[in-house]
C-alpha positions in Angstrom: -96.3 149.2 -49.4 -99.8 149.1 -47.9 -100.6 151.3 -44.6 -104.6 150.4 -44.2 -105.3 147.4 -41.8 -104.5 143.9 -43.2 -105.6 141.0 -41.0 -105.4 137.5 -41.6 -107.3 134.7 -40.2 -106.7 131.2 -39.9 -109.0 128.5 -38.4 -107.1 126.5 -35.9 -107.4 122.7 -36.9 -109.2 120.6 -34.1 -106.4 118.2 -33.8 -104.1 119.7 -31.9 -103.9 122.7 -28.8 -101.0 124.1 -30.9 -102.0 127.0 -33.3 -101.9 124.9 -36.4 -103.8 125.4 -39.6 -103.4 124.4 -43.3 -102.3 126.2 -45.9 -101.4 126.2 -49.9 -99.1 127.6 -51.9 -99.8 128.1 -55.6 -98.3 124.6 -56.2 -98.9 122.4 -52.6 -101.0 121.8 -49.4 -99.1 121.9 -45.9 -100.0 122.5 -42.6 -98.6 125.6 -40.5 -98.1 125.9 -36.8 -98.0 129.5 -35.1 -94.8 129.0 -32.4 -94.4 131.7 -29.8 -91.4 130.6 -28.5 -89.1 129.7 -31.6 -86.6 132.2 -32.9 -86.3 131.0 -36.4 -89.0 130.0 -38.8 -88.3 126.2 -39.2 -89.4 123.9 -42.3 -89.8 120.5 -40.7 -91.0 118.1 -43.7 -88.4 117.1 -46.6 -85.9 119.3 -48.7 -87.9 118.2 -51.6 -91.3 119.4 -50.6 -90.0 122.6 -49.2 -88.6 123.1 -53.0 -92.2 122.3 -54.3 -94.3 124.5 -52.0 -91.3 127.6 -52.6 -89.7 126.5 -55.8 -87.9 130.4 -55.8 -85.8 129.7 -53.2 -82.4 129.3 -52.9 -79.7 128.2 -50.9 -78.0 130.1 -48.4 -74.2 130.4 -47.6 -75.0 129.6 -44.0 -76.3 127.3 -41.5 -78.3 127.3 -38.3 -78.0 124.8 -35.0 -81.5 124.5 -34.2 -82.4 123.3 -30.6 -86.1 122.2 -29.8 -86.6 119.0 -30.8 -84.7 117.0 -29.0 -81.7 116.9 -26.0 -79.0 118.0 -28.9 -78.6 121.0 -31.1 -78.4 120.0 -34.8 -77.5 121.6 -37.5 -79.4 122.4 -40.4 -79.6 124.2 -44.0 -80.7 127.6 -44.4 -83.0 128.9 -47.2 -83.8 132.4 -48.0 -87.5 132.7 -49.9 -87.2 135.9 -51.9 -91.1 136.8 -51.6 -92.6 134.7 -48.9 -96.4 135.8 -49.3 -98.7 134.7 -46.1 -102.4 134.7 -47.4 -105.8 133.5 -46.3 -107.6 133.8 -49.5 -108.7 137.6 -48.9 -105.4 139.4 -47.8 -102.2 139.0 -47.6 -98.8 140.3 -45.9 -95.8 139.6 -47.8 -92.0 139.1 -46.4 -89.0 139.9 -48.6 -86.1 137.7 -47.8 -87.1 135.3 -45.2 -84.8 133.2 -44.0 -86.0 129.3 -43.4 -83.9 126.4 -41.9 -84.9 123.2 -43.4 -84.6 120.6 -40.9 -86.6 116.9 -41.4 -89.1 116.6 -38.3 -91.6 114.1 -39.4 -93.2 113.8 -35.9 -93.8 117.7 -35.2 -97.2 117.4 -36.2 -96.8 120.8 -39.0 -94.7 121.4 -42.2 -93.6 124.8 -41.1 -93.2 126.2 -38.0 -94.0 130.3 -38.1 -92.1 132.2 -35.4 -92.5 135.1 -33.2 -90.0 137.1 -35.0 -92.1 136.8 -38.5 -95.0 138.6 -36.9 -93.5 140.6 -34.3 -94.6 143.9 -36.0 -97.9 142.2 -35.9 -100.7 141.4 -33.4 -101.4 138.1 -32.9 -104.4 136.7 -31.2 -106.7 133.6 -31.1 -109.6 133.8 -31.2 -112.3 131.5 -29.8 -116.0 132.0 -30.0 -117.6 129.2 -31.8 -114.5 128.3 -33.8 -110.8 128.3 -33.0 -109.2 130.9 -35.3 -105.5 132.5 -35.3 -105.8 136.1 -36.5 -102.6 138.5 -37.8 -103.2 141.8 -37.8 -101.0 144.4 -39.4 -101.3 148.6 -40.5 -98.6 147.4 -43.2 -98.9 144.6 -46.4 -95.0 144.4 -46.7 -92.5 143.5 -44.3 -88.5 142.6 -44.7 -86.5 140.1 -43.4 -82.6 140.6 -42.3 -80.9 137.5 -41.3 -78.7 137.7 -37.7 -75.4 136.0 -38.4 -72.9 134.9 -35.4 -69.7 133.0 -36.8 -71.6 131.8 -39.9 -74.6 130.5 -38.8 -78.0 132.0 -38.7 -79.1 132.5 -34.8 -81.9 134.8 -35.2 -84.5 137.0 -38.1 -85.5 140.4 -37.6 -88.3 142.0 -39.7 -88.5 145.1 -40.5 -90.6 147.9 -42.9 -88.6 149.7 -45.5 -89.5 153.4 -44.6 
């Protein structure tokens, strides 16, 4: 595991005050949204795309009510990608294990929804002298994820560093 300083940085697209940028994986193009206040990270466009922008991951055993988007709780899928690797095209921080619900939001204005919890060993800041940018800063390259359970369903993520 890496201990010098990683930090990414993300320009901040101009259409929206949320912190949202786009991204690619090795196989799509989606757009990310930093959220502050969400506890779990949330995959908001199809099952189908998910599969093609993380095509390693599988299927978990539990499920997650996910409140947010609307007066009721729903409940949604779970997903666990073994080696979720965040990357700006010069460094990257990876997370072992993340846990992901999968939960069809067309109207969110993102793909994925990053929360707190995913860079909470992080600092997080944005930036804004000429350009809007989000920046993650880390001392450590790899990070892992432990899913909080409560009667089956996913409530929560912690991250944590293997010591």
């Amino acid at each position: 595991m890496g201990s010098s300083m990683q930090t990414l940085i993300f320009p901040l697209t101009n259409r929206s005050v949320r912190q949202v940028f786009d991204y690619e994986t090795d196989t799509v193009a989606f757009r990310l949204m930093y959220d502050s206040g969400a506890r779990i990270p949330v995959w908001c466009s199809d099952v189908e795309f998910f599969l093609k922008a993380f095509p390693e991951a599988k299927k978990a055993e539990i499920s997650a009510k996910v409140t947010g988007f609307g007066k009721e709780a729903e409940t949604a899928s779970v997903y666990i990608i073994p080696k979720y690797t965040l990357n700006d095209g010069n460094t990257e921080i990876v997370i072992n294990n993340l846990s992901v619900v999968v939960l069809f939001k067309p109207n969110i204005g993102c793909d994925f929804l990053l929360n707190e919890t995913m860079v909470s060993k992080m600092d997080t800041f944005t930036y804004r002298r000429g350009k809007i940018e989000l920046h993650i800063v880390s001392d450590k390259s790899e990070y892992n994820c432990t899913a909080r359970k409560q009667n089956g369903e996913l409530i929560d993520i912690a991250i944590w560093v293997q010591s």
